[in-house]
C-alpha positions as CSV (number, residue, x, y, z in Angstrom):
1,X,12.0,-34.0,-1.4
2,X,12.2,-30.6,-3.7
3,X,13.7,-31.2,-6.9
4,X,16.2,-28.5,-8.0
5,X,13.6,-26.3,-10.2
6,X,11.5,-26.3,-7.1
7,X,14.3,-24.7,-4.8
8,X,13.3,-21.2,-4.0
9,X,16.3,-18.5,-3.8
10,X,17.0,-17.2,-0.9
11,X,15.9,-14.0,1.3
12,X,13.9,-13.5,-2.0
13,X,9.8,-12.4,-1.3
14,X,8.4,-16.0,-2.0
15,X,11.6,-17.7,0.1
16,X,10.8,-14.9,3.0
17,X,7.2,-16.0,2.6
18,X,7.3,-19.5,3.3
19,X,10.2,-18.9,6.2
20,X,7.7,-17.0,7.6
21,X,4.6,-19.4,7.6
22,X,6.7,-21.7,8.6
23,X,8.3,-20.9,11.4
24,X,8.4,-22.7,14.4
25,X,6.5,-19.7,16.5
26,X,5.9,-16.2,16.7
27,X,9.1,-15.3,17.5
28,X,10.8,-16.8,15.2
29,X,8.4,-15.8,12.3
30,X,9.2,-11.9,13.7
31,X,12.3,-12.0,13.3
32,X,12.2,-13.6,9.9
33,X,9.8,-10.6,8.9
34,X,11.7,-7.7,10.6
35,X,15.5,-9.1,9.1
36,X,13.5,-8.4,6.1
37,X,11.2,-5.3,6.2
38,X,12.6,-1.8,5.5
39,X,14.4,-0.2,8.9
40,X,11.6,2.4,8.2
41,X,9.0,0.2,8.9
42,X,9.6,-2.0,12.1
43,X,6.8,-0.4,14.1
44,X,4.5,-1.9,11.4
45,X,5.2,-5.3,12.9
46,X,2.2,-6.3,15.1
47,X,0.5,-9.5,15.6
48,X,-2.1,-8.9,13.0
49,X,0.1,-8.4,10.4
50,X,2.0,-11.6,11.5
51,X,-1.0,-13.5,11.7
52,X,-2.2,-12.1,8.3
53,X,1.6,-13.3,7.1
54,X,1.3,-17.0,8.3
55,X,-2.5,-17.9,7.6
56,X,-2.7,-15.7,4.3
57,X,-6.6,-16.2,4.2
58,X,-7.0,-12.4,4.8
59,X,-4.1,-11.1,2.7
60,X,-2.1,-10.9,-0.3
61,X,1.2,-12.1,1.4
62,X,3.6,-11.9,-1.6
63,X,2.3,-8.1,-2.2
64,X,2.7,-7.2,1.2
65,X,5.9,-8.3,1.8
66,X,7.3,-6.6,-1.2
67,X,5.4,-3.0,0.4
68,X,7.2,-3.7,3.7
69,X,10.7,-3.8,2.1
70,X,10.4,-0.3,0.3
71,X,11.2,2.5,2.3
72,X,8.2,4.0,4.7
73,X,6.2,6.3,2.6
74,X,4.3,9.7,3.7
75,X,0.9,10.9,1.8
76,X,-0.6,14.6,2.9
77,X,-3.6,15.8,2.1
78,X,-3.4,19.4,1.3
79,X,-6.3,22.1,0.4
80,X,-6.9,23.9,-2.1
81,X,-5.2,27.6,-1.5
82,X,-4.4,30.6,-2.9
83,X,-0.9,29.6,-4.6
84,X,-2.1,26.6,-5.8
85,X,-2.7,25.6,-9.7
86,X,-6.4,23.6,-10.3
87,X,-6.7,22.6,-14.0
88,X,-9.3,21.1,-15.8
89,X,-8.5,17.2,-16.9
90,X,-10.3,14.0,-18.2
91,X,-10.0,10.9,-16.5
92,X,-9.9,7.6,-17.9
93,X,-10.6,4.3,-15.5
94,X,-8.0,1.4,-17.0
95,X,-10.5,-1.1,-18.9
96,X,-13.6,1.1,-19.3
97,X,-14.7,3.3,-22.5
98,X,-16.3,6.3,-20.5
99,X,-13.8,9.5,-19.5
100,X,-14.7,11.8,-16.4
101,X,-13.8,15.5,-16.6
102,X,-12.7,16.6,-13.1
103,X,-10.2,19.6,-11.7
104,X,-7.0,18.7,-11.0
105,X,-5.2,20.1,-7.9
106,X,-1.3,20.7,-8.7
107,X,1.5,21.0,-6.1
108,X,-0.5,20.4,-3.3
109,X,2.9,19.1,-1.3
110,X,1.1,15.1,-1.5
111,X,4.2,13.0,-1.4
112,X,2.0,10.8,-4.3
113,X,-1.2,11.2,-6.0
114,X,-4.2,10.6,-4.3
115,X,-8.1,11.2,-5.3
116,X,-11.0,11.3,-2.8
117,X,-12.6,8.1,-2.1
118,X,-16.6,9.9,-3.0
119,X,-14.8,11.1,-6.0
120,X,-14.4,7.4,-6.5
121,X,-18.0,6.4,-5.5
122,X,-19.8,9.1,-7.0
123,X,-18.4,7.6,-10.5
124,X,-17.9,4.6,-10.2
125,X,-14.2,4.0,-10.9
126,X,-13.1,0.8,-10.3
127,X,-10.9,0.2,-7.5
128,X,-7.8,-2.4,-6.1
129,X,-7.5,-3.3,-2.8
130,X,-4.2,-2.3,-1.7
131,X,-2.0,-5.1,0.1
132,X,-1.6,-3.8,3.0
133,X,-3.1,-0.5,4.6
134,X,-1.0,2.8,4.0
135,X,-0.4,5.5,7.2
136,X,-1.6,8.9,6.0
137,X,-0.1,11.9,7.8
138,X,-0.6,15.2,8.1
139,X,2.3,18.1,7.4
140,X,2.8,18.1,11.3
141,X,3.3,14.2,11.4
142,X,-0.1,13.3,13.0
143,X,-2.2,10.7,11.6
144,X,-4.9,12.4,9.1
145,X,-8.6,12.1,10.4
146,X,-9.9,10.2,7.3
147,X,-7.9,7.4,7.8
148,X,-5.5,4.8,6.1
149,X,-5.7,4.1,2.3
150,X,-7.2,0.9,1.8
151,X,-7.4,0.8,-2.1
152,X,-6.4,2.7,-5.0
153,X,-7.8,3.5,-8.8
154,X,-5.7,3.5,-11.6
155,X,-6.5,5.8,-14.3
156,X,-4.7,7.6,-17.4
């Protein structure tokens, strides 16, 4: 048996967790996770992610459960356009020594910041694997063609 120190609160991420993995089925484990998601987000409960959830060999369970309970967010990729403001800035990759110059796009009506993943290749900024995949849309709501974001940098 648990002593007190073990006790985990509950309808906290860890608690939520572990009601989740241990759930007596699928059923049950769904409506664990969707009592405890953001409204915004119930159509993001599919088996995979469930599956993910219980046998946590594939994902970062704790992470992704704390994404799911924030609110549904939107990112849109815009051009580059005639009202738009590019200035020149230096990039510096958390942890390394080396700085890349680069242009800047500002106001380009992203609901976040988001760099191109060849940007990212080309030099060789480090990456994290996000816990879960993120939707990207479009200004008109449909999905955008290159796809969810996977992994992000972080840089000063």
């Amino acid at each position: 048996m648990a002593t007190p120190q073990e006790w985990l609160k509950p309808f906290e991420t860890e608690w939520t967790w572990r009601a989740i993995k241990n759930a007596k089925d699928e059923s049950t484990a769904r409506a664990v996770l969707l009592n405890w998601i953001h409204k915004t987000r119930a159509e993001e409960v599919i088996d995979n992610l469930l599956e993910g959830l219980r046998s946590s060999e594939r994902f970062r369970p704790l992470d992704w459960l704390d994404e799911l309970r924030k609110p549904k967010r939107y990112f849109i990729h815009a051009q580059n356009s005639p009202s738009s403001l590019l200035l020149p800035i230096v990039l510096e990759p958390l942890g390394h020594l080396d700085t890349i110059p680069a242009k800047v796009l500002i106001d380009s009506g992203c609901t976040g910041s988001s760099i191109h993943r060849d940007f990212v290749k080309r030099h060789g900024i480090p990456v994290r694997q996000a816990s879960s995949p993120i939707p990207v849309y479009n200004a008109d709501g449909s999905c955008n063609k290159a796809g969810e974001i996977t992994a992000y940098a972080e840089l000063r």
